[in-house]
C-alpha positions, -999 to +999 in steps of 0.1 A: +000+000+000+012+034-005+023+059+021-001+088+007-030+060+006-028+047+044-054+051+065-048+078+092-067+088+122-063+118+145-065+117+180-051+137+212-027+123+235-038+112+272-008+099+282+031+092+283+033+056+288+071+047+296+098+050+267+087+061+232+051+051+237+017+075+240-017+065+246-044+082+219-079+086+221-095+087+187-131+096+191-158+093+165-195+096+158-218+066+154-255+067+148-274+047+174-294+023+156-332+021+174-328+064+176-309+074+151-290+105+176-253+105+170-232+095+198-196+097+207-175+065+211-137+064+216-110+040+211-078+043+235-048+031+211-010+026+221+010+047+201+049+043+190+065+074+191+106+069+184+116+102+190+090+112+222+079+142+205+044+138+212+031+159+247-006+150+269-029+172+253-016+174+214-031+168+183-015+139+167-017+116+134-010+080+135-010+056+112-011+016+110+025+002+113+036-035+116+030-047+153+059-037+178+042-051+212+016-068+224-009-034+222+012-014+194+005-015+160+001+024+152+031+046+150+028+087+150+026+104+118+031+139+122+019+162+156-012+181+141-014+207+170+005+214+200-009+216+234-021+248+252+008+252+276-005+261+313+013+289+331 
Protein backbone atom coordinates (compact mmCIF):
# COMPACT_ATOMS: atom_id res chain seq x y z
CA UNK A 1 0.00 0.00 0.00
CA UNK A 2 1.21 3.43 -0.52
CA UNK A 3 2.25 5.90 2.10
CA UNK A 4 -0.13 8.80 0.74
CA UNK A 5 -3.01 5.98 0.60
CA UNK A 6 -2.80 4.67 4.43
CA UNK A 7 -5.45 5.06 6.49
CA UNK A 8 -4.78 7.79 9.16
CA UNK A 9 -6.70 8.79 12.23
CA UNK A 10 -6.31 11.77 14.54
CA UNK A 11 -6.52 11.66 17.95
CA UNK A 12 -5.14 13.71 21.19
CA UNK A 13 -2.73 12.29 23.48
CA UNK A 14 -3.78 11.20 27.16
CA UNK A 15 -0.77 9.90 28.17
CA UNK A 16 3.06 9.19 28.32
CA UNK A 17 3.32 5.64 28.79
CA UNK A 18 7.07 4.72 29.64
CA UNK A 19 9.84 5.02 26.72
CA UNK A 20 8.66 6.06 23.20
CA UNK A 21 5.10 5.13 23.72
CA UNK A 22 1.66 7.49 24.04
CA UNK A 23 -1.66 6.53 24.57
CA UNK A 24 -4.38 8.16 21.90
CA UNK A 25 -7.85 8.60 22.09
CA UNK A 26 -9.52 8.74 18.69
CA UNK A 27 -13.15 9.62 19.06
CA UNK A 28 -15.75 9.27 16.48
CA UNK A 29 -19.49 9.56 15.77
CA UNK A 30 -21.77 6.60 15.35
CA UNK A 31 -25.55 6.73 14.80
CA UNK A 32 -27.42 4.74 17.37
CA UNK A 33 -29.39 2.33 15.60
CA UNK A 34 -33.16 2.12 17.41
CA UNK A 35 -32.84 6.37 17.64
CA UNK A 36 -30.86 7.42 15.12
CA UNK A 37 -29.04 10.46 17.55
CA UNK A 38 -25.26 10.54 17.00
CA UNK A 39 -23.19 9.46 19.85
CA UNK A 40 -19.63 9.72 20.65
CA UNK A 41 -17.53 6.47 21.15
CA UNK A 42 -13.70 6.35 21.63
CA UNK A 43 -11.03 4.05 21.12
CA UNK A 44 -7.77 4.26 23.47
CA UNK A 45 -4.85 3.06 21.08
CA UNK A 46 -0.99 2.63 22.08
CA UNK A 47 0.98 4.70 20.10
CA UNK A 48 4.93 4.33 19.04
CA UNK A 49 6.47 7.37 19.05
CA UNK A 50 10.64 6.89 18.37
CA UNK A 51 11.62 10.24 18.97
CA UNK A 52 8.99 11.22 22.21
CA UNK A 53 7.86 14.21 20.53
CA UNK A 54 4.38 13.80 21.24
CA UNK A 55 3.13 15.87 24.69
CA UNK A 56 -0.64 14.98 26.92
CA UNK A 57 -2.94 17.16 25.32
CA UNK A 58 -1.57 17.43 21.43
CA UNK A 59 -3.10 16.77 18.34
CA UNK A 60 -1.48 13.85 16.70
CA UNK A 61 -1.69 11.62 13.40
CA UNK A 62 -0.98 8.00 13.49
CA UNK A 63 -1.03 5.63 11.20
CA UNK A 64 -1.12 1.60 11.02
CA UNK A 65 2.52 0.23 11.25
CA UNK A 66 3.58 -3.54 11.55
CA UNK A 67 3.03 -4.66 15.33
CA UNK A 68 5.87 -3.66 17.80
CA UNK A 69 4.23 -5.06 21.16
CA UNK A 70 1.62 -6.80 22.43
CA UNK A 71 -0.87 -3.45 22.23
CA UNK A 72 1.18 -1.35 19.44
CA UNK A 73 0.53 -1.49 15.97
CA UNK A 74 0.15 2.45 15.25
CA UNK A 75 3.07 4.58 15.00
CA UNK A 76 2.80 8.70 14.96
CA UNK A 77 2.59 10.42 11.78
CA UNK A 78 3.07 13.87 12.25
CA UNK A 79 1.85 16.24 15.57
CA UNK A 80 -1.16 18.12 14.06
CA UNK A 81 -1.39 20.67 17.03
CA UNK A 82 0.54 21.38 19.99
CA UNK A 83 -0.90 21.65 23.35
CA UNK A 84 -2.07 24.85 25.24
CA UNK A 85 0.82 25.19 27.64
CA UNK A 86 -0.49 26.10 31.32
CA UNK A 87 1.29 28.86 33.08
Amino acid sequence: MQRDMQRKLVGTVVKKSGAKTIKVVVERKVKHPKYEKYMLRSTKLAVHDPKELACEGDQVEIVPCRPISKTKSWRLSRIVQKAVART
